[in-house]
C-alpha positions as CSV (number, residue, x, y, z in Angstrom):
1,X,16.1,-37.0,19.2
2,X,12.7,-38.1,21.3
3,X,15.0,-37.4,25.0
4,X,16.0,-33.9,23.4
5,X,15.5,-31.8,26.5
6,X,15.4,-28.0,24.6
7,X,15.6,-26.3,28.4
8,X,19.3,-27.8,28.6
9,X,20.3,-26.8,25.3
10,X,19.0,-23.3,25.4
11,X,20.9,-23.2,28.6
12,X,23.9,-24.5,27.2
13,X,23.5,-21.4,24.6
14,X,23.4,-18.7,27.5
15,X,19.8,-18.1,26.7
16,X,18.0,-19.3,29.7
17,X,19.3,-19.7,33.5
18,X,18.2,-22.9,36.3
19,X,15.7,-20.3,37.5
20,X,13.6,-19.6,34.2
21,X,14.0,-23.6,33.7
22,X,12.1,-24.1,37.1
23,X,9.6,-21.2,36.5
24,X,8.5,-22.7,33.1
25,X,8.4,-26.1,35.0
26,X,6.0,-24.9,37.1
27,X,4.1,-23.0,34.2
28,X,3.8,-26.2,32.4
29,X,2.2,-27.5,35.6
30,X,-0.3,-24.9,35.6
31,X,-0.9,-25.1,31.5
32,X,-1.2,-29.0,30.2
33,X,0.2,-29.6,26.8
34,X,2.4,-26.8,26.6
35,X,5.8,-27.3,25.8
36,X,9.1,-26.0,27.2
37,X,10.3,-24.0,24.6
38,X,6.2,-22.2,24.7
39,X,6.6,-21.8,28.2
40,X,9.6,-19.9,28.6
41,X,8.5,-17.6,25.4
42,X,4.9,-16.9,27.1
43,X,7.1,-16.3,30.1
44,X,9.2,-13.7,28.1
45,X,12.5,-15.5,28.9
46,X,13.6,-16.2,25.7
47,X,12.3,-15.3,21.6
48,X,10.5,-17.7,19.1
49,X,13.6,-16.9,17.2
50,X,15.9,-18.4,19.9
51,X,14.3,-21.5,20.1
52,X,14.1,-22.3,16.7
53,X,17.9,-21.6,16.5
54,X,18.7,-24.0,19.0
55,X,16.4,-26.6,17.8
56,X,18.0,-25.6,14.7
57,X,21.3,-26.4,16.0
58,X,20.8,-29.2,18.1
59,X,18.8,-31.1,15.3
60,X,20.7,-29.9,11.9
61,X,17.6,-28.5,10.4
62,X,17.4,-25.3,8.2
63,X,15.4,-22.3,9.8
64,X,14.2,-20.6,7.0
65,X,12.1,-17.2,6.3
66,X,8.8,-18.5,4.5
67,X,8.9,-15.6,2.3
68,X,11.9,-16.8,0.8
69,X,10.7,-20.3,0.1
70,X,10.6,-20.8,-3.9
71,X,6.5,-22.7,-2.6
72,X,5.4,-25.7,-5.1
73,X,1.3,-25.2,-5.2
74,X,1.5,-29.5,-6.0
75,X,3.4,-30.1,-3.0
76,X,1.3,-28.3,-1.0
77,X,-2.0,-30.4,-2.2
78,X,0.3,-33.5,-0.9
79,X,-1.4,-32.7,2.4
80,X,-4.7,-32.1,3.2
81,X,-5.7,-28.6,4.3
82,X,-7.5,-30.1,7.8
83,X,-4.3,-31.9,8.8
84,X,-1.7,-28.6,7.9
85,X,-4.2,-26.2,9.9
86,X,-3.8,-29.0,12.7
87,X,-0.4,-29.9,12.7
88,X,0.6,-26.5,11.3
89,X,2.8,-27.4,8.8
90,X,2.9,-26.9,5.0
91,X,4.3,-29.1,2.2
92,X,7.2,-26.3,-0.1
93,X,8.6,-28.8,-2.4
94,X,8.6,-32.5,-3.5
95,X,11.4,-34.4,-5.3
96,X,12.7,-37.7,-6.2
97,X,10.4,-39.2,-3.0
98,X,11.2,-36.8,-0.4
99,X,9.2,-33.9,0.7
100,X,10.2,-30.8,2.3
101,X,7.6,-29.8,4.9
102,X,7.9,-26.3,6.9
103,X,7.1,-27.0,10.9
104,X,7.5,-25.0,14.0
105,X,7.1,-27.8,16.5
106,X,10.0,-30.6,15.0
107,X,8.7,-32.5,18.3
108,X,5.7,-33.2,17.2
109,X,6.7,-36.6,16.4
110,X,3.1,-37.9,15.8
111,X,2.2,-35.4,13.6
112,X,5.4,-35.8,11.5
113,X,4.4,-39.6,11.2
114,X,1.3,-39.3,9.9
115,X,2.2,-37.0,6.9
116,X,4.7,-39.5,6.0
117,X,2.7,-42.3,6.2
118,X,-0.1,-40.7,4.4
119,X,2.3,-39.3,1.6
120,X,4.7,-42.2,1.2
121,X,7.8,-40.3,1.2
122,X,10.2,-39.4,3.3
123,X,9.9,-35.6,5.0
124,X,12.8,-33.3,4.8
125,X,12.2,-31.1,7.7
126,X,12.2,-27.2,7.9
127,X,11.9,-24.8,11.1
128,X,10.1,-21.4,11.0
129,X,8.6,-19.0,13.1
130,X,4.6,-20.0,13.4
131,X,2.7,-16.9,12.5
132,X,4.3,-16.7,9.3
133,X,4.0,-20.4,8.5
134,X,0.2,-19.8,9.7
135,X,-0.4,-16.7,7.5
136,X,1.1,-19.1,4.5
137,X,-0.9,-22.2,5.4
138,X,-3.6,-19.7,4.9
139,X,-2.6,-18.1,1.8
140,X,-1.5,-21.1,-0.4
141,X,-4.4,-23.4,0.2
142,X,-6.7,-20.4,-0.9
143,X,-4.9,-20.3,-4.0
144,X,-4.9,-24.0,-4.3
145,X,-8.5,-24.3,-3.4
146,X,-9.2,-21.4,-5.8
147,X,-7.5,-23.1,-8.6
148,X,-8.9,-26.9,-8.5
149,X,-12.2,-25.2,-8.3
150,X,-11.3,-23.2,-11.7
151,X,-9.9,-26.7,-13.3
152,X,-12.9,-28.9,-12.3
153,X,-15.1,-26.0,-13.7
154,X,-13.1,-26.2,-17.1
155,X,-13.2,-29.6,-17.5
156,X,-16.6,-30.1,-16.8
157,X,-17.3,-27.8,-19.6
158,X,-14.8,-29.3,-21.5
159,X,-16.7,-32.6,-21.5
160,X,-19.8,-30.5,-22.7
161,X,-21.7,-30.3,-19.5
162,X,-23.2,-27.2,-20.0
163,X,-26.5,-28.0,-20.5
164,X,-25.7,-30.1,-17.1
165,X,-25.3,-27.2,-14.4
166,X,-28.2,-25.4,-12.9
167,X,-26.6,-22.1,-12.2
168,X,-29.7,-21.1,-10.1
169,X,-29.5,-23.7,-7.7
170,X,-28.6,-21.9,-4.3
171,X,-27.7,-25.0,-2.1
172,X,-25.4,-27.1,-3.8
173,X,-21.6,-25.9,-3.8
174,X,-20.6,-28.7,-5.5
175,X,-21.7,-27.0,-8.6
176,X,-18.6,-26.7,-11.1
177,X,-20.2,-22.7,-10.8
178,X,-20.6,-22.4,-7.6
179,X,-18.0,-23.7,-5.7
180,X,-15.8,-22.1,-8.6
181,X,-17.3,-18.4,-7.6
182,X,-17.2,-19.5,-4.1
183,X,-13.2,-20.2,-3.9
184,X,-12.5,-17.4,-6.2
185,X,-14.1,-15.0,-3.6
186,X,-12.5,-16.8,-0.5
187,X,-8.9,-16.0,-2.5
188,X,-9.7,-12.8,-2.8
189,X,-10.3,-12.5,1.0
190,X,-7.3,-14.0,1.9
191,X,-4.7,-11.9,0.0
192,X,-7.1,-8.9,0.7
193,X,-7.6,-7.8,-2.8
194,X,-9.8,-5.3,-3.0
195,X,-11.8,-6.4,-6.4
196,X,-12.1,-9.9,-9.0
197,X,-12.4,-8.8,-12.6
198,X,-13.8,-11.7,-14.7
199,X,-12.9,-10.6,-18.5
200,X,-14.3,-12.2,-21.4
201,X,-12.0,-12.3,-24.3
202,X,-12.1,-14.0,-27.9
203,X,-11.1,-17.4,-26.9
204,X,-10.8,-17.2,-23.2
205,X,-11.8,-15.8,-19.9
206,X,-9.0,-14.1,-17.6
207,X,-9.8,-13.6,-14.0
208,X,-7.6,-10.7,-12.4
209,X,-7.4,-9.3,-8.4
210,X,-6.9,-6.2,-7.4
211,X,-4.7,-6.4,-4.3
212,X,-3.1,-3.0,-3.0
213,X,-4.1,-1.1,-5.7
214,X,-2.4,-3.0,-8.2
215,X,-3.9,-5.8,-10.9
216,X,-2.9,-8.8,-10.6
217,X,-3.4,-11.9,-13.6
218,X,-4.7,-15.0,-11.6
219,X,-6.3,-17.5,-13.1
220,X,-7.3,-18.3,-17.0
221,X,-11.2,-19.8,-18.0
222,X,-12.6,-21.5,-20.7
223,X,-14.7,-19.7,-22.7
224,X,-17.7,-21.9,-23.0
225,X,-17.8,-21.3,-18.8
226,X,-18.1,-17.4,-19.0
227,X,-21.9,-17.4,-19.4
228,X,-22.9,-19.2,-16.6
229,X,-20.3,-17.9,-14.4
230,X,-21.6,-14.4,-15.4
231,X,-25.2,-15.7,-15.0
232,X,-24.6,-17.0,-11.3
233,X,-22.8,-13.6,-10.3
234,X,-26.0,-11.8,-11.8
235,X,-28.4,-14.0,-9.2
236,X,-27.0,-13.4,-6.4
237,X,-26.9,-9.5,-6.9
238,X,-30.5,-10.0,-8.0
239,X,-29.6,-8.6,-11.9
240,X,-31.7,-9.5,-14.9
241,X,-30.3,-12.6,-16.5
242,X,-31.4,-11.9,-19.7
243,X,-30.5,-9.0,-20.2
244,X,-27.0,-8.7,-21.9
245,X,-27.4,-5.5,-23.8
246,X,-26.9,-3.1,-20.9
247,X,-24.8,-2.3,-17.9
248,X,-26.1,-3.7,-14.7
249,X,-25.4,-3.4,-10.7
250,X,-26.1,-5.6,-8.1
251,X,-24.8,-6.0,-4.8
252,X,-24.7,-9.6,-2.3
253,X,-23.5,-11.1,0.9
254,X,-21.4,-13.9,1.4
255,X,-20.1,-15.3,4.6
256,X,-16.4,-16.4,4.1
257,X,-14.6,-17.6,7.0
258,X,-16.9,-17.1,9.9
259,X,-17.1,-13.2,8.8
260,X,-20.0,-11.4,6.1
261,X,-18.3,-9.5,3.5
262,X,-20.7,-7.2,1.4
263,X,-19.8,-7.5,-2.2
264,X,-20.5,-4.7,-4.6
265,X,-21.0,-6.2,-8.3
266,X,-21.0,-4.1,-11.8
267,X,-21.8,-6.1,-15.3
268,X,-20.7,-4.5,-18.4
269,X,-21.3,-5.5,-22.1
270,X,-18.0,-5.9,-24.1
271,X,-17.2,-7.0,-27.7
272,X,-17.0,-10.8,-26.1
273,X,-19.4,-10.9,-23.9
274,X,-20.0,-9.7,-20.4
275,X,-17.3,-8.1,-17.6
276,X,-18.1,-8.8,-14.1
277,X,-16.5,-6.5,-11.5
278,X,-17.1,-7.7,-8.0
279,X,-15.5,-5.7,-5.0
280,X,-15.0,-6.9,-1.8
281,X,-16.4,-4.2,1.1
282,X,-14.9,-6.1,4.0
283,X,-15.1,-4.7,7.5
284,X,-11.5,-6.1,8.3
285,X,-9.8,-3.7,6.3
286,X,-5.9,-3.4,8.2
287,X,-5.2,0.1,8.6
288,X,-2.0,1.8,10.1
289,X,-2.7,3.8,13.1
290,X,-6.0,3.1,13.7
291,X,-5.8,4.7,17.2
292,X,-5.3,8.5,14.7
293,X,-8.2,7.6,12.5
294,X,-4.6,6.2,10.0
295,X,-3.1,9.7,10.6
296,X,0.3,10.8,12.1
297,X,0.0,12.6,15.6
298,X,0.1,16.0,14.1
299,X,-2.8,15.4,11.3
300,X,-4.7,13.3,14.1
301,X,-4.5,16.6,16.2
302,X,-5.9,18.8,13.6
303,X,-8.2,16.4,12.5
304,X,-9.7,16.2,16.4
305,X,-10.0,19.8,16.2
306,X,-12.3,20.0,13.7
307,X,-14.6,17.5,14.7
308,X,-15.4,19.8,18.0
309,X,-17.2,22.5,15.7
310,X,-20.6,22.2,16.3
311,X,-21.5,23.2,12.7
312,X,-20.1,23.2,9.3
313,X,-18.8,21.4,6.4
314,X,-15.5,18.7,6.3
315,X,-14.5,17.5,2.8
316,X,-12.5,14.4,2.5
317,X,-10.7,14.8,-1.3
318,X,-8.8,12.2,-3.3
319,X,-8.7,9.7,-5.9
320,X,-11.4,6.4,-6.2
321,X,-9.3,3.6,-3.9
322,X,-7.6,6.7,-1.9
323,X,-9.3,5.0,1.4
324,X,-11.5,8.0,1.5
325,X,-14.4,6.1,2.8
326,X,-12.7,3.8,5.3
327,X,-11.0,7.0,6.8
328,X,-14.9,8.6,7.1
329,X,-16.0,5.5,8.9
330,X,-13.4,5.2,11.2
331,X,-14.5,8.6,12.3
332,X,-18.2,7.9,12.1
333,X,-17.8,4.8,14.3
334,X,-16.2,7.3,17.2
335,X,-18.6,10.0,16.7
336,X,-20.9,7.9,17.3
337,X,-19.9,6.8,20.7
338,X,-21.5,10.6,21.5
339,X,-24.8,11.2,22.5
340,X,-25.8,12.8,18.8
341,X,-28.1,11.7,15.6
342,X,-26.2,10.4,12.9
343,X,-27.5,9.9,9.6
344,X,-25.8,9.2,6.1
345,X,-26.7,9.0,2.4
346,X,-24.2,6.7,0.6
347,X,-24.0,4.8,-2.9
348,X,-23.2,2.1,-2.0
349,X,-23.1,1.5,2.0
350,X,-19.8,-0.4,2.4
351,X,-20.1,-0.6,5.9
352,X,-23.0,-1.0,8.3
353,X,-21.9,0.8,12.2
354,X,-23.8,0.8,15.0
355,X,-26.0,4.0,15.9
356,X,-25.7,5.3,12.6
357,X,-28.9,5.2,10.4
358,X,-27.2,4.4,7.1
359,X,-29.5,5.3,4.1
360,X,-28.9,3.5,0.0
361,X,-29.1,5.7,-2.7
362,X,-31.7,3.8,-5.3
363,X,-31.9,5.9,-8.3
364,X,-33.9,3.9,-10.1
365,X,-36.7,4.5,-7.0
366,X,-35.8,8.2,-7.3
367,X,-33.6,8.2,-4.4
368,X,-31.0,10.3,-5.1
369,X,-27.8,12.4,-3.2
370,X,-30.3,15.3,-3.5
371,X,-33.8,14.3,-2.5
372,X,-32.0,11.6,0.3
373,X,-30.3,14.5,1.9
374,X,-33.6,16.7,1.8
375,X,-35.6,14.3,3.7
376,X,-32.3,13.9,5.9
377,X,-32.6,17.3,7.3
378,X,-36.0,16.9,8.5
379,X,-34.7,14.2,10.2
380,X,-33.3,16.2,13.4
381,X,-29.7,15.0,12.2
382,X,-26.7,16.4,14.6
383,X,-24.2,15.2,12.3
384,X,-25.0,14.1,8.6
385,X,-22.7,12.4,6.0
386,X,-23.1,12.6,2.2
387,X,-21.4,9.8,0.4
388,X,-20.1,11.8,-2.7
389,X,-21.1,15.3,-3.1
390,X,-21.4,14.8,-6.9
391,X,-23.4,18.6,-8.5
392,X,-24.1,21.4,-7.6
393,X,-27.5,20.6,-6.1
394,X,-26.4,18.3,-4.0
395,X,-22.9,20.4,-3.1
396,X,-25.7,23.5,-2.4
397,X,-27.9,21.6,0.2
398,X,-24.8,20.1,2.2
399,X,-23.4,23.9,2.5
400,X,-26.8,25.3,3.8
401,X,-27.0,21.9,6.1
402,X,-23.6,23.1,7.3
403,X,-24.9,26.9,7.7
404,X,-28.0,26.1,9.3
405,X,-26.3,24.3,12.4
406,X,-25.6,20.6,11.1
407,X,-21.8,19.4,11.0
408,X,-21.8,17.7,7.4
409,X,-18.9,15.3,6.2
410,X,-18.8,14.2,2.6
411,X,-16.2,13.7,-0.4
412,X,-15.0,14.8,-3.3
413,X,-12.9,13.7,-6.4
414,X,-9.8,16.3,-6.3
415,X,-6.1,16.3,-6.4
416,X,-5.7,17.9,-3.3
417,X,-7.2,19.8,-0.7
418,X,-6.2,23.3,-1.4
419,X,-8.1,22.8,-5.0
420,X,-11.2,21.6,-3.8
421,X,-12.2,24.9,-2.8
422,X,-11.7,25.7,-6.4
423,X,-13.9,22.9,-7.8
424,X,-16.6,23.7,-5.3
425,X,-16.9,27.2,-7.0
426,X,-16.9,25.7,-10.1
427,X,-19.6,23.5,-9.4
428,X,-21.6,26.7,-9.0
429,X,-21.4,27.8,-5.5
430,X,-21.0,31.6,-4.3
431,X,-17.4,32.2,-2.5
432,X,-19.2,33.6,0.3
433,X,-21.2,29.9,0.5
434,X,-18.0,28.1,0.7
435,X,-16.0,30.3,3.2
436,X,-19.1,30.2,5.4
437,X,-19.4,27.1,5.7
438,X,-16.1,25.2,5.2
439,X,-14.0,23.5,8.7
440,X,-11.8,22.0,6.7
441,X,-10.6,19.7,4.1
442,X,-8.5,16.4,3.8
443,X,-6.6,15.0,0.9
444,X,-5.8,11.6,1.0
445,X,-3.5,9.1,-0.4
446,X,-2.5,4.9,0.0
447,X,1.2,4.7,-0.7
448,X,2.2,0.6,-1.1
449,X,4.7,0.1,1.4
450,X,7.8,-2.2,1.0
451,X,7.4,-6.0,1.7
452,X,9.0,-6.2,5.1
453,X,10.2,-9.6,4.2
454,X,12.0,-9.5,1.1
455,X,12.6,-5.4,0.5
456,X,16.1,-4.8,0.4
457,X,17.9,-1.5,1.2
458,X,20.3,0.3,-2.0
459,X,21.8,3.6,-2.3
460,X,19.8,6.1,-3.9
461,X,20.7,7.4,-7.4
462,X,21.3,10.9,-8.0
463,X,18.0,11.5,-9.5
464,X,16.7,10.0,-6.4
465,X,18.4,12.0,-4.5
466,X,17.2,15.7,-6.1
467,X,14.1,13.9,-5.3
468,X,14.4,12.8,-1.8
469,X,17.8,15.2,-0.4
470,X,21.2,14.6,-0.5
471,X,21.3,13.6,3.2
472,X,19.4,10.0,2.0
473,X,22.1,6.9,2.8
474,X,19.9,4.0,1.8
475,X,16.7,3.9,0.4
476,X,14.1,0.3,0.3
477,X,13.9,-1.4,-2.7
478,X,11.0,-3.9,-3.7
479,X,12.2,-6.9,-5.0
480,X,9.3,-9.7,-4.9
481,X,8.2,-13.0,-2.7
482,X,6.0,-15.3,-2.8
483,X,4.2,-13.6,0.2
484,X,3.7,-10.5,-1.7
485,X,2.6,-11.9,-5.1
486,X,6.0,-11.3,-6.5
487,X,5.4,-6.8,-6.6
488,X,7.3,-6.5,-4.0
489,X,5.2,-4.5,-2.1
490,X,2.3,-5.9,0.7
491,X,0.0,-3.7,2.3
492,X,-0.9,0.3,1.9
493,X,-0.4,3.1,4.6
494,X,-2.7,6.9,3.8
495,X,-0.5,10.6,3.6
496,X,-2.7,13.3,4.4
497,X,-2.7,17.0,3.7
498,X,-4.7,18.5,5.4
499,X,-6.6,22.4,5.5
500,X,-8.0,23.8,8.2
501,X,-10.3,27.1,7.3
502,X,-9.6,30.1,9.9
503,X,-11.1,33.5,9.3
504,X,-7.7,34.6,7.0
505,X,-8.7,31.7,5.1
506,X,-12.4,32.8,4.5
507,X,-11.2,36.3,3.9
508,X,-9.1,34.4,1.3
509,X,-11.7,32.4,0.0
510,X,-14.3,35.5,-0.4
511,X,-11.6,37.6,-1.9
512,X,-11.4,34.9,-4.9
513,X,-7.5,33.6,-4.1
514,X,-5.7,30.9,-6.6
515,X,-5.1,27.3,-5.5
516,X,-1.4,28.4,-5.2
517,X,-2.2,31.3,-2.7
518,X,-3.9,29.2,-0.8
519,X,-1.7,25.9,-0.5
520,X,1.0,28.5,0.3
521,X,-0.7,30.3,3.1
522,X,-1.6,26.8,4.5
523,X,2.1,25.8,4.1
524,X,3.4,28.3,5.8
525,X,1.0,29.4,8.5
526,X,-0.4,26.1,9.5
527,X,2.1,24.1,9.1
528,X,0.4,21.8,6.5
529,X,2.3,19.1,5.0
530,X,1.8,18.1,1.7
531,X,1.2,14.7,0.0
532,X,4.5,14.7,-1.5
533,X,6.1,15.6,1.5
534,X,4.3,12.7,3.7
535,X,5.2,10.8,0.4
536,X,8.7,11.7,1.1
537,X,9.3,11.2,4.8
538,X,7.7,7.6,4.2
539,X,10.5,6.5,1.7
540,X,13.5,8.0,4.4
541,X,11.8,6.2,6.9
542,X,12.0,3.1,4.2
543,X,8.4,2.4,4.0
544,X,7.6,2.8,0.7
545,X,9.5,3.4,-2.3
546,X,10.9,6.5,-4.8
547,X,8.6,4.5,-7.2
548,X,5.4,4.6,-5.5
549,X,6.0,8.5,-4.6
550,X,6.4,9.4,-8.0
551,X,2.9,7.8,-8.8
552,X,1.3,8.7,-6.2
553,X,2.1,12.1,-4.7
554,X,5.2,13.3,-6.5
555,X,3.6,15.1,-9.5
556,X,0.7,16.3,-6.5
């Protein structure tokens, strides 16, 4: 096995010619400690895949998909985070002495040797491509780390320690508290969930993750722990630990691998005691498309000619979790790249960009939507954003801003885009306000799409395919992986729908048209796509799924 020589056998496979073995010779020259089967893929001769299929071959080892490796969390504490991250393998599954390890270099001989002689058993060894294994290395020792924390933390209460842990002490993470906090957070960052909910119930406390949208049951408490785990929380967001009787918010920042991530916290009173929400505002949020602000060619096209009106008003509509903000920021971020004055009024800022002067509602201070965006205009703003346009006041202010030479972007909370001209005249606004001052309006949605490693294709039924048109073949079907938390789904993608307001429009607006009139005229003179047709095209295209549409856009 040691005199293996993988250029001869990938040759012997028709993979590689006498040439490409001599140019990766001399590459590995050039590049120390790079192996043959490296050079030639960083030459482009030959795949990852390839070479783990003759390896495969030559050594009888399994190549697997990681995704659809039934993962033992105990076997995986069998080796010490530090020495998977540096030998990049990960311990799957351990029985009657032997332990199956995933690797992607099998000739990494002294690596192999010192797992088994720091485990005591015998390896079984499996082959699979490394940025998979790495993203899994990742993602099971955060949920390891996440869960030891939780059991020392329940044991030390257990063993009535309470009185024991110091839940203000910043330094120390070995604190049952802290460190239990601590790893709960770093879990959540690493399967990107959006949000931890820490739920007090009659005997127990359940924390749940938001991740993709959906909730997702992840670890179980003791009781007896909830107080001070609430009472640490309430610290760092610089809350009133006393006070139990009342809804608090707080916000913190925490550093979690080598990168800040603003977290946004909310404490509620409940029958059994106190619910913590905290939401992660992370500035490494993956977005499809980022190039088109997450938009298809055609929306990015409209979208671009709005943002060369000097003056006016764009609304940004959908659901909370709709990716609203992130959308806005993107857009910010490249505005800003302009020589032009940018100022915002948010609640909360989830995002801090450079060249923007970014300004916190405080309530409590008297800061509000309305008097932040007065003292805004005085300001000499070019371009202003307003977080949430919430009442009428603060609605009436942004459309004279708009009128008075300022291009304004904000939100609102509507079901599409064509009805939140609608709700802005119910909020109180004239038509001939609105029309004015309106570019145009977006209507977003996230639409889960299908794990790419474990979806599998079916043909549609015939409900499915009223739904979808009878031309469908196949449609994607979540099924569930460990690399997806078992939902089946991994990772969102935004539909638009968008509006853009030209003078039959305002005559349309002024005259007072329906929300029908006007989603039609859009339809059919602009060219607008709806959300339940993006919704559509994205389960032909097998992205996402007849399920998700139906929640998300089919009813829209």
């Amino acid at each position: 096995m040691r005199n293996l020589r993988i250029g001869d056998v990938l040759k012997e496979y028709g993979y590689i010619s006498d040439a490409q073995i001599e140019a990766a010779l001399a590459y590995q020259k050039e590049h120390r400690n790079t192996r043959m089967g490296s050079a030639l893929v960083e030459l482009g001769y030959i795949t990852e895949r390839q070479v783990l299929e003759a390896l495969s071959e030559c050594l009888s080892l399994r190549l697997v998909e990681v995704s659809n490796v039934d993962v033992d969390v105990e076997a995986v504490e069998s080796i010490p985070r530090p020495l998977a991250e540096k030998y990049e393998m990960l311990a799957v599954r351990q029985a009657e002495g032997v332990l199956t390890v995933l690797l992607n270099d099998p000739m990494n001989f002294y690596g192999i040797e010192d797992i088994r002689q720091l485990t005591g058993m015998q390896l079984e060894i499996c082959l699979c491509e490394l940025s998979a294994l790495k993203k899994a290395i990742k993602y099971y020792y955060a949920e390891v780390e996440a869960r030891d924390a939780a059991k020392i933390a329940n044991q030390s209460f257990e063993n009535q320690q309470l009185e024991e842990i110091d839940v203000e002490e910043e330094g120390d993470d070995d604190t049952p508290v802290i460190n239990l906090l601590n790893r709960l957070i770093r879990r959540a960052y690493s399967t990107n969930a959006s949000d931890i909910h820490i739920e007090p119930f009659e005997e127990k406390t359940i924390v749940r993750m938001r991740i993709d949208g959906v909730i997702v049951e992840y670890v179980t408490l003791q009781k007896s722990l909830h107080g001070s785990l609430i009472a640490r929380i309430k610290i760092l967001g610089n809350m009133d630990i006393a006070e139990r009787r009342i809804p608090q918010d707080g916000h913190f920042r925490q550093k979690v691998e080598g990168e800040y991530v603003n977290i946004r916290v909310s404490v509620i009173p409940t029958v059994f005691g106190e619910k913590a929400v905290l939401r992660l505002l992370t500035g490494n949020a993956r977005v499809d498309y980022p190039a088109t602000y997450g938009m298809g060619e055609e929306d990015f096209l409209k979208m671009q000619r709005m943002l060369q009106s000097p003056n006016g008003i764009i609304y940004f509509t959908g659901p909370t979790g709709s990716g609203k903000t992130t959308t806005l920021y993107m857009i910010l971020e490249e505005l800003s790249k302009r020589s032009v004055n940018i100022s915002t009024i948010e609640d909360p800022v989830e995002k801090n960009l450079q060249k923007v002067n970014q300004m916190q509602v405080n309530n409590q201070a008297g800061l509000t939507f309305e008097t932040g965006l007065r003292a805004l205009l005085r300001q000499d703003p070019d371009i202003i954003m307003v977080g949430e346009t919430r009442d009428v006041e603060t609605a009436a202010i942004s459309v004279r801003a708009a009128i008075t030479g300022h291009l304004v972007f904000s939100t609102l909370h509507t079901n599409d885009a064509a009805s939140s001209i609608v709700r802005l005249e119910d909020m109180g606004l004239q038509p001939y306000m609105v029309s004015s001052s309106l570019v145009g309006i977006i209507a977003q949605r996230l639409m889960r799409k299908v794990c790419p490693d474990c979806g599998e294709h079916i043909v549609p039924t015939e409900e499915e395919r009223q739904i979808l048109g009878e031309d469908v073949k196949t449609i994607r079907q979540a099924k569930g992986c460990p690399l997806c938390n078992y939902t089946g789904y991994r990772g969102r993608t935004a539909i638009h729908e968008i509006i853009q307001i030209d003078r039959t429009m305002r005559k349309m607006i002024q005259d007072g048209a329906s929300v029908e009139e006007i989603q039609d005229y859009a339809v059919m003179e602009q060219g607008m796509r709806t959300l339940r047709e993006c919704g559509i095209n994205l389960v032909k295209d097998g992205i996402t799924t007849v399920e998700e549409l139906k929640k998300v856009a089919y009813y829209s």
